[in-house]
Structures are given as C-alpha cells and as structure tokens.
C-alpha positions as CSV (number, residue, x, y, z in Angstrom):
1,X,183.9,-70.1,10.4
2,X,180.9,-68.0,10.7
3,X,182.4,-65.5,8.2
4,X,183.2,-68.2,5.3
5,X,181.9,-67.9,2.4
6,X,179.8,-70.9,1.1
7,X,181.1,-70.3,-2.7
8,X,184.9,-69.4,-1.4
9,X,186.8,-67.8,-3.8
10,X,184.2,-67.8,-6.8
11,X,181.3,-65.2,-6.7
12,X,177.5,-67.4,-6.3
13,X,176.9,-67.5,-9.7
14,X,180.0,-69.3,-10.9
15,X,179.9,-71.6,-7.9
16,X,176.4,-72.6,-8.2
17,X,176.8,-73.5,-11.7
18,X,179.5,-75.9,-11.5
19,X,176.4,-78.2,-9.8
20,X,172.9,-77.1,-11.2
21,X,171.8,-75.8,-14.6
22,X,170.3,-71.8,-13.2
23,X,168.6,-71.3,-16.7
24,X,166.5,-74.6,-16.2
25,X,165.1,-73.6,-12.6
26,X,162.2,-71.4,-12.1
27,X,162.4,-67.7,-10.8
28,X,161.2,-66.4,-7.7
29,X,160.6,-63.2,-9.7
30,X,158.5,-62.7,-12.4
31,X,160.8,-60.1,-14.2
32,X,163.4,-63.1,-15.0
33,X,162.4,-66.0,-16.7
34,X,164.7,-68.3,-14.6
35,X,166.6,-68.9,-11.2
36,X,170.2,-67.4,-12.8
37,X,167.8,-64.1,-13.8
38,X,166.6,-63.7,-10.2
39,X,170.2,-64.9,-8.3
40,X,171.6,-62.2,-10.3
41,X,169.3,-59.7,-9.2
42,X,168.6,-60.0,-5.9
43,X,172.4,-61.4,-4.7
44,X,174.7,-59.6,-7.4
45,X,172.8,-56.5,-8.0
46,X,171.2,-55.9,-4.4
47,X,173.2,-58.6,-2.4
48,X,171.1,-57.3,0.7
49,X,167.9,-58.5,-0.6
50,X,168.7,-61.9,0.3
51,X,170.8,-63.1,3.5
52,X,174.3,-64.8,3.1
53,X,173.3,-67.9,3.9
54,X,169.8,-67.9,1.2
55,X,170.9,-71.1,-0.7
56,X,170.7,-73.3,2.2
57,X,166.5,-72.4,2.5
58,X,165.9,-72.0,-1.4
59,X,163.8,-74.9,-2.2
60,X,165.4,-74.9,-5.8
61,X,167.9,-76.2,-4.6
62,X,166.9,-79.3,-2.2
63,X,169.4,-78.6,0.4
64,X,166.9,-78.7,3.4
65,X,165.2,-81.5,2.4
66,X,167.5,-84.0,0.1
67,X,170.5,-85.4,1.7
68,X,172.4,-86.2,-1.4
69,X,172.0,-82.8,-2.5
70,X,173.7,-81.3,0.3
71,X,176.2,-83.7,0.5
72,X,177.2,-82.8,-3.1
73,X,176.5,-78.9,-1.9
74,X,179.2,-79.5,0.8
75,X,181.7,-81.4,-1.1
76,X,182.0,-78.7,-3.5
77,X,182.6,-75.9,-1.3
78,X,185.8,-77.9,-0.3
79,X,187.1,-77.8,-3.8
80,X,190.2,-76.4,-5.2
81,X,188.8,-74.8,-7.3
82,X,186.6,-72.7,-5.2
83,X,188.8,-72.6,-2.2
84,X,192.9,-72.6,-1.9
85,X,193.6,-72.0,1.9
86,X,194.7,-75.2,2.4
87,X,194.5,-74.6,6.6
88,X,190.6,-73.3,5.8
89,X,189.6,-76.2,4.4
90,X,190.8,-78.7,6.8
91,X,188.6,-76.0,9.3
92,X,185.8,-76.3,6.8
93,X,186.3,-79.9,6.7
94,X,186.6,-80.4,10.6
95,X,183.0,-77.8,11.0
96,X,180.8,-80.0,8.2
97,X,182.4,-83.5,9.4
98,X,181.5,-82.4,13.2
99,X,177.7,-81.7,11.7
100,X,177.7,-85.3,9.4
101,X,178.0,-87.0,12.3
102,X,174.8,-86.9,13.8
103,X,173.7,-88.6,10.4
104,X,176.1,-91.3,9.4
105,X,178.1,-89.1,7.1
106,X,181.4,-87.6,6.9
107,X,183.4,-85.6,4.0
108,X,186.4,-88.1,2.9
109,X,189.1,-87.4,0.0
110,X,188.8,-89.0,-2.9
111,X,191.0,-87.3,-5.5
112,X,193.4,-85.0,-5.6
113,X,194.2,-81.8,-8.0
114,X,197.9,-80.6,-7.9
115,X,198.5,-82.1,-4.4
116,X,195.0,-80.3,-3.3
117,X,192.1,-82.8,-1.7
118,X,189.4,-83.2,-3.7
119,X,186.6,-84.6,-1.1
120,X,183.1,-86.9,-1.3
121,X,180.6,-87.7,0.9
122,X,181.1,-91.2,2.6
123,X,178.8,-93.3,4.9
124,X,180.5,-93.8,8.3
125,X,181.7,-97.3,9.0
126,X,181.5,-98.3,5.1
127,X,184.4,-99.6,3.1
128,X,188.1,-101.3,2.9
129,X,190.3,-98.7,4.3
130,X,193.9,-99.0,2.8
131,X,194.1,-98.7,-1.0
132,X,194.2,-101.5,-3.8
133,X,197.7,-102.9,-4.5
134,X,197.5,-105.8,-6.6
135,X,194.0,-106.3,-8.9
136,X,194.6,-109.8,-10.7
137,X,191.7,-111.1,-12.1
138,X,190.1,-113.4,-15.1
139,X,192.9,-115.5,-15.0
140,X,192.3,-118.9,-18.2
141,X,194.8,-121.3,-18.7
142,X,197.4,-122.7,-16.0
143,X,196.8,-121.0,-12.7
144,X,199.5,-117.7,-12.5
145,X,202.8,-118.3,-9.8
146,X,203.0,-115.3,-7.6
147,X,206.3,-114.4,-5.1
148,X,206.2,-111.3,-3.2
149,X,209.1,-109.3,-4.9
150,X,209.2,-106.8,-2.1
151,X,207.4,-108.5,1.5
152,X,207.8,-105.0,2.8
153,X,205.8,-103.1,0.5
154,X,203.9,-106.5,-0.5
155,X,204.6,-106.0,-3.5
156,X,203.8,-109.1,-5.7
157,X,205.0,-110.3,-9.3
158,X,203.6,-113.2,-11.6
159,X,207.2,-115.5,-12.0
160,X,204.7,-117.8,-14.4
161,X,201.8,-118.3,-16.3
162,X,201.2,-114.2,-16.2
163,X,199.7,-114.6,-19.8
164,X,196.6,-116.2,-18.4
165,X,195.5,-113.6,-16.2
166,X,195.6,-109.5,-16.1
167,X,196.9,-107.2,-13.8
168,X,195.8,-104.2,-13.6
169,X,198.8,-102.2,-12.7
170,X,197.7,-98.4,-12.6
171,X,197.4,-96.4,-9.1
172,X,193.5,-96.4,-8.5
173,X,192.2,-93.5,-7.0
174,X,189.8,-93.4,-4.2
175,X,187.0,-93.3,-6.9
176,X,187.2,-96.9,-7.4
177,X,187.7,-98.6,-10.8
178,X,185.4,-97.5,-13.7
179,X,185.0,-99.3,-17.0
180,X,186.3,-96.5,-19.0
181,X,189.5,-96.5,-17.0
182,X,189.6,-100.1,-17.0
183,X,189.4,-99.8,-21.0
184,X,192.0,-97.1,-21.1
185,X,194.5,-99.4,-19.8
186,X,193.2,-101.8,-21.7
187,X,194.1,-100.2,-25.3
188,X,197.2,-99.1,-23.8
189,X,198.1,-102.8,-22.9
190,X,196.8,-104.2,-26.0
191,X,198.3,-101.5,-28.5
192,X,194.7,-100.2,-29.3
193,X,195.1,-96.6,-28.6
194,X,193.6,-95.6,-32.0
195,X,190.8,-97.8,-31.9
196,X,187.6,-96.6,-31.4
197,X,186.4,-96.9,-27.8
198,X,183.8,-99.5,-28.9
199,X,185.8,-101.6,-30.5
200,X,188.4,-101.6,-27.3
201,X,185.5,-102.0,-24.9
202,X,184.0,-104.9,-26.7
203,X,187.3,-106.4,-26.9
204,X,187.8,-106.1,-23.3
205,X,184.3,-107.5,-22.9
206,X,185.2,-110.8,-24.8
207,X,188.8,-111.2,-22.3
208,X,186.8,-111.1,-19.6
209,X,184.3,-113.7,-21.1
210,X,186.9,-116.0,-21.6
211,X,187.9,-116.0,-18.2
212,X,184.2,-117.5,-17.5
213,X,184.6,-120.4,-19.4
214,X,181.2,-122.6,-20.2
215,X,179.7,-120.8,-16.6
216,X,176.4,-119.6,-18.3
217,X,175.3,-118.0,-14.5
218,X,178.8,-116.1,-14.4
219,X,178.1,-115.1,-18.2
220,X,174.5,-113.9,-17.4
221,X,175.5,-111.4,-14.9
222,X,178.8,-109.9,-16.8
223,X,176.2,-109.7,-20.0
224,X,173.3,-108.2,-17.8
225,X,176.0,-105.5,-16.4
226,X,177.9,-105.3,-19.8
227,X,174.1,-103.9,-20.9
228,X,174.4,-101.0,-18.2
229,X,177.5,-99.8,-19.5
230,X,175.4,-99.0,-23.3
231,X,172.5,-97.1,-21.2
232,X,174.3,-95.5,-18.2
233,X,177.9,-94.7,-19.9
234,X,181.4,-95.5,-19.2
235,X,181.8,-93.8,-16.4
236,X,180.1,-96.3,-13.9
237,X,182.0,-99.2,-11.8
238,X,183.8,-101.9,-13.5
239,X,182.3,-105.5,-13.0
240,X,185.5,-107.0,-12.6
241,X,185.4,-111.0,-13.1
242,X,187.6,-113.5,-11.0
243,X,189.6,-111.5,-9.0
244,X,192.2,-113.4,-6.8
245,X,191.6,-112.4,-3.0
246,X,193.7,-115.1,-1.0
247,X,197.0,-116.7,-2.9
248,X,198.3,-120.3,-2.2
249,X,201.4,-121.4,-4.3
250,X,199.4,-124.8,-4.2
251,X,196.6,-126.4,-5.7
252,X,194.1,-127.6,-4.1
253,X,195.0,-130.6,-6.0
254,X,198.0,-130.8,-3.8
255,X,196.3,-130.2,-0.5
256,X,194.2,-133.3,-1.0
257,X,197.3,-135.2,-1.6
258,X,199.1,-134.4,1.5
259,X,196.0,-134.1,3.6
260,X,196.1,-130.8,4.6
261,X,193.7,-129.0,4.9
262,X,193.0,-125.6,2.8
263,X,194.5,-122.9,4.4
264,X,192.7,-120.0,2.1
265,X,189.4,-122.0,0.9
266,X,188.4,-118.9,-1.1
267,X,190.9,-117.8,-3.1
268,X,189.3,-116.0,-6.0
269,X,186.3,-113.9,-6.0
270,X,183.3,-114.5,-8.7
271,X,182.7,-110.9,-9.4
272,X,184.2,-107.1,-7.5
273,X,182.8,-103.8,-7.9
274,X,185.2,-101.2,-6.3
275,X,182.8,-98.6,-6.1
276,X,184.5,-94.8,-4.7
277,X,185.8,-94.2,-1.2
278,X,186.6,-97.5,-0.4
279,X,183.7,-99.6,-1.1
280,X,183.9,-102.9,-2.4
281,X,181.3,-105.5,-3.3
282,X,182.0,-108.9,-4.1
283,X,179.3,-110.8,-5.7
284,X,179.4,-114.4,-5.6
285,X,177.2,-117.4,-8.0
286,X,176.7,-120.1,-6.1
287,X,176.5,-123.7,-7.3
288,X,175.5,-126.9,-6.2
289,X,180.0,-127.2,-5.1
290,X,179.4,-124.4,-2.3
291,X,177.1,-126.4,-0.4
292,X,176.9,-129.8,-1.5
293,X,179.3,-132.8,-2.1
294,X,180.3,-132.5,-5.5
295,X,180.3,-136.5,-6.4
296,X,177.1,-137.5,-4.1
297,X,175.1,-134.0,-4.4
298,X,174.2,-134.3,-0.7
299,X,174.2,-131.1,1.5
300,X,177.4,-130.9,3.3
301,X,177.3,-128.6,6.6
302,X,180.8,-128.3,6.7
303,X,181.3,-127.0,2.8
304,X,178.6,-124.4,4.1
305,X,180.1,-123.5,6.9
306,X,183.2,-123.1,5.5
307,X,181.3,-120.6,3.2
308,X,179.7,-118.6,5.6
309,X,182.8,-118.0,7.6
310,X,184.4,-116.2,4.7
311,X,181.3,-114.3,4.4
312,X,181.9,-113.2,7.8
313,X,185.3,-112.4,7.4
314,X,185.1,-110.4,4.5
315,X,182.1,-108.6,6.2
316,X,184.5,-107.8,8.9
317,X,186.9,-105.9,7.0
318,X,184.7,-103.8,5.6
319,X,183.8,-106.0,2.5
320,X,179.8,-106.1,0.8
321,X,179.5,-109.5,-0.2
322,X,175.9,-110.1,-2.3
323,X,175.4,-113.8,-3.0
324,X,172.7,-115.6,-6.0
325,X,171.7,-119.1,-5.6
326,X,172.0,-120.5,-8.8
327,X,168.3,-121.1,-9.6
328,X,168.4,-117.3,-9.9
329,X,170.6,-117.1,-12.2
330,X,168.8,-119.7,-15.3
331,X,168.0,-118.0,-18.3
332,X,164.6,-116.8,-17.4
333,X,162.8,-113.4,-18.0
334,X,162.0,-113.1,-14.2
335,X,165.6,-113.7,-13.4
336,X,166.7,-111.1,-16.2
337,X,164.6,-108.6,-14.3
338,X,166.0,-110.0,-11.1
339,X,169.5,-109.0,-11.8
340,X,168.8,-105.8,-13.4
341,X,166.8,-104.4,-10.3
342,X,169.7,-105.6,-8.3
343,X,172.2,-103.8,-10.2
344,X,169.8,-100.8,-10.3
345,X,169.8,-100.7,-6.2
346,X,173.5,-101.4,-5.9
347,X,173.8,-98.1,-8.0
348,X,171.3,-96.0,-5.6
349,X,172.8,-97.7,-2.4
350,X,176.4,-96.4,-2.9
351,X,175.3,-93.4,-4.7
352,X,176.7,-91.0,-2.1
C-alpha cells in the first residue's frame, strides 16, 4: 500500500481537478499566478521538488485540518475513474476504513459505474441498513388496499384505491431520493417529458399539497422546503410528504369497533428525507391528537406514551426522527426563521 499512488491511474493534475478549481488557488511560487502553475512545476516538471505524498500537507487543500475535505479527498481516490484494480481498491478501501475508525468514519458505496463501486464517506452507526422497497406516500381520497404479491421478496401491490396515492417505483440508489429524480419520474408518470422542468416540478409540488389537505402546519414546512429547492437546486433531498411506514388492512375505524387495540398506531409518516447512504429523517407536526384526547382536549399519558415508543423504535433502527410542536409551526416570522435554520442544519449535519 505504501507504493499507491494517491491519484491512481490519472497523473495529479487531472485528479486534482476533478475536486478543486487549481486556477482559483494561490501559488506557492511567484513565477505562476496560481496553484495549477506551480503543481505543474514543481510535481510534473521536477516531480522531486516535492515528496509523493505533498497534497496531504498543502494547506490549499484543507486535508490536515478539514475533515470533510479529506473525506471527499479519500472517496475519490477509490473512484473508477481514477483506479480499475478492483482487488486494489477493496485494499485501499480496507487501509482508509482501518484509519476512519478512530474518528467515527468509514468509506461506504453509494453508487455504482458499470458494476464498479462508487464510495462516500459515512458516519459509523448512522442510517437504515437494507435498501428502500416500497415508497408510498401522499396518499388523498379512500385509504389504498395493499397485499403482498410476493411475501418472499415482500413485494407489495395496491389491489385498490392506487389512484389516491403514488408509488414511487424506481430502484433508489444509496444516494437517497433527490427532488430532481423524484420529478423525473414524475414527468415520466404524468406524460410530461417535454415540459419544462418548472412546470413538472411545480406540478409535482401542487400533488404533494393535495395530499395535505387544509393542514396549514404540514403546508408550512413543504412550502418553507419547496423555497430551498429555488436557492440550493434540484439536486438536494426530496421532502417527501405522508409516507406509509406500518400497513393495516383496517381502519382504525374498525379497530374501535371490535375493541382491539391498534396493532401499528403509526402508520404513515408526516414528512421523510432519505438523505445518501442510508439516512433517513422523518419529521413529524404534532397536534393537539398526539397528546391529548381529541373530544375533551385533556392530556392523555397513554396517547403520549404511545408516541414516544414509536419514537424509540424508529430510533432503534437507525431512523432520525425531528419532531415540531405545533405552536412552532403558526404563521409567524420567528417560526419562518425557525424552520429555515432547521432545514439549514439538517443539510450541514448529513453533509458527509
């Protein structure tokens, strides 16, 4: 391993571009007016001026003292595109992932090129493992029958009512589910493929309001994220409304009139993010209903604690579960702030 080369099959030039602009960091030598000038130089034209290993203490670079940087920095040099020795990167792999470790940090796949891994840095202990089979979500109308059309697989079909809610039914990748592949599918499941990407996001937007109803909380926070998508780009996580996390064939309707209590108590979620390598955050609004009798609007410790066991369960398998009272959520300024900054940290958190 001590022989590797850090930019594998690419010479440092072409390798270091594919992560940083060269001709907008400074020189170390006055005779070039930026860092691809003086890399050239003094790696290309007199490799021995500089040792093998020089990018790991350039300060240009942040490699010593910024984690994500390096991260990125490591990720990269398992690339296919800069290395094709499929038993050299698993070595690669097995060296950095050993190193990680002492940090919280290991080098996960998250794509894949031609049958190649394509890796990511990922916080030990973080995320769902197992990938996503069925997404059903902002179901309006009737409440969709589901059977399992294959228990082996689980594979699941909607027998009824599958006009009131969308499934997403595309493989999704260990990067998660971004809005612009979530409006992808959409124009191809809506016959909008030559309609501007505006006019198919916006219509997405207004399905996915729908399933909302008259909740004006709920409505806040898919307009306050809507907003992010306009500043920050398509390429950030979907906010995915009223995804179905438990199924039961019944109502709850029908539970009451049996007396039975509710096997699955929560069986939709109120917003997911499936952010890459696993990571899922659920967001919940909470009204008066989750801890309060709805008809005498008394607390009711057992609603609550009904609540908080979910939590815990979800916790448990590897779920991020963020929850907003509902006095956070009135149309306020403060609150508007409130959510924004929340958003904003949710980004940074799960950054790497």
């Amino acid at each position: 391993m001590r022989t590797t080369a850090w930019h594998g099959l690419l010479d440092e030039i072409d390798f270091l571009e594919r992560l940083y602009d060269l001709n907008a960091l400074p020189t170390h030598d006055d005779r070039f007016p930026t860092a691809k000038g003086d890399i050239i130089q003094h790696r290309c034209n007199n490799p021995e001026d500089w040792d093998d290993d020089w990018i790991f203490h350039d300060s240009r670079f942040g490699l010593k003292d910024d984690d994500a940087s390096l991260l990125r920095f490591l990720a990269e040099m398992l690339h296919p595109d800069v290395r094709l020795d499929s038993d050299e990167v698993q070595k690669l792999r097995t060296f950095v992932n050993e190193t990680l470790v002492h940090d919280g940090y290991e080098l996960v796949e998250v794509d894949a090129i031609s049958g190649a891994p394509v890796f990511a840095a990922h916080r030990i202990g973080t995320g769902v493992p197992g990938p996503v089979k069925n997404l059903i979500f902002a179901a309006i109308g009737p409440k969709p029958e589901i059977v399992l059309s294959d228990a082996l697989n689980n594979d699941v079909l909607v027998v009824k009512n599958g006009e009131n809610c969308l499934t997403y039914d595309r493989p999704l990748r260990a990067n998660g589910l971004t809005w612009a592949e979530l409006t992808s599918w959409w124009a191809a499941l809506t016959h909008m493929s030559v309609t501007s990407e505006r006019e198919v996001s916006l219509n997405l937007y207004r399905r996915l309001q729908r399933s909302l109803g008259d909740n004006e909380a709920e409505s806040r926070v898919l307009r306050t994220y809507a907003e992010r998508y306009g500043r920050l780009g398509a390429a950030i996580p979907a906010l995915i409304p009223q995804v179905y996390l438990h199924y039961d064939p019944y109502t709850r309707a029908h539970h009451r009139s049996t007396g039975v209590a509710v096997p699955l108590p929560r069986q939709r979620m109120d917003f997911l993010l499936l952010f890459p390598q696993g990571i899922r955050v659920v967001i919940e609004c909470d009204g008066v209903q989750h801890y309060a009798n709805p008809s005498t609007r008394r607390a009711d410790p057992r609603r609550y604690a009904e609540m908080v066991a979910e939590d815990r369960e979800l916790r448990l398998r590897g779920y991020e579960v963020y929850r907003f009272g509902g006095d956070e959520l009135t149309d306020t300024q403060t609150n508007q702030q409130r959510l924004t900054t929340f958003f904003d940290r949710l980004a940074d958190r799960y950054s790497v």
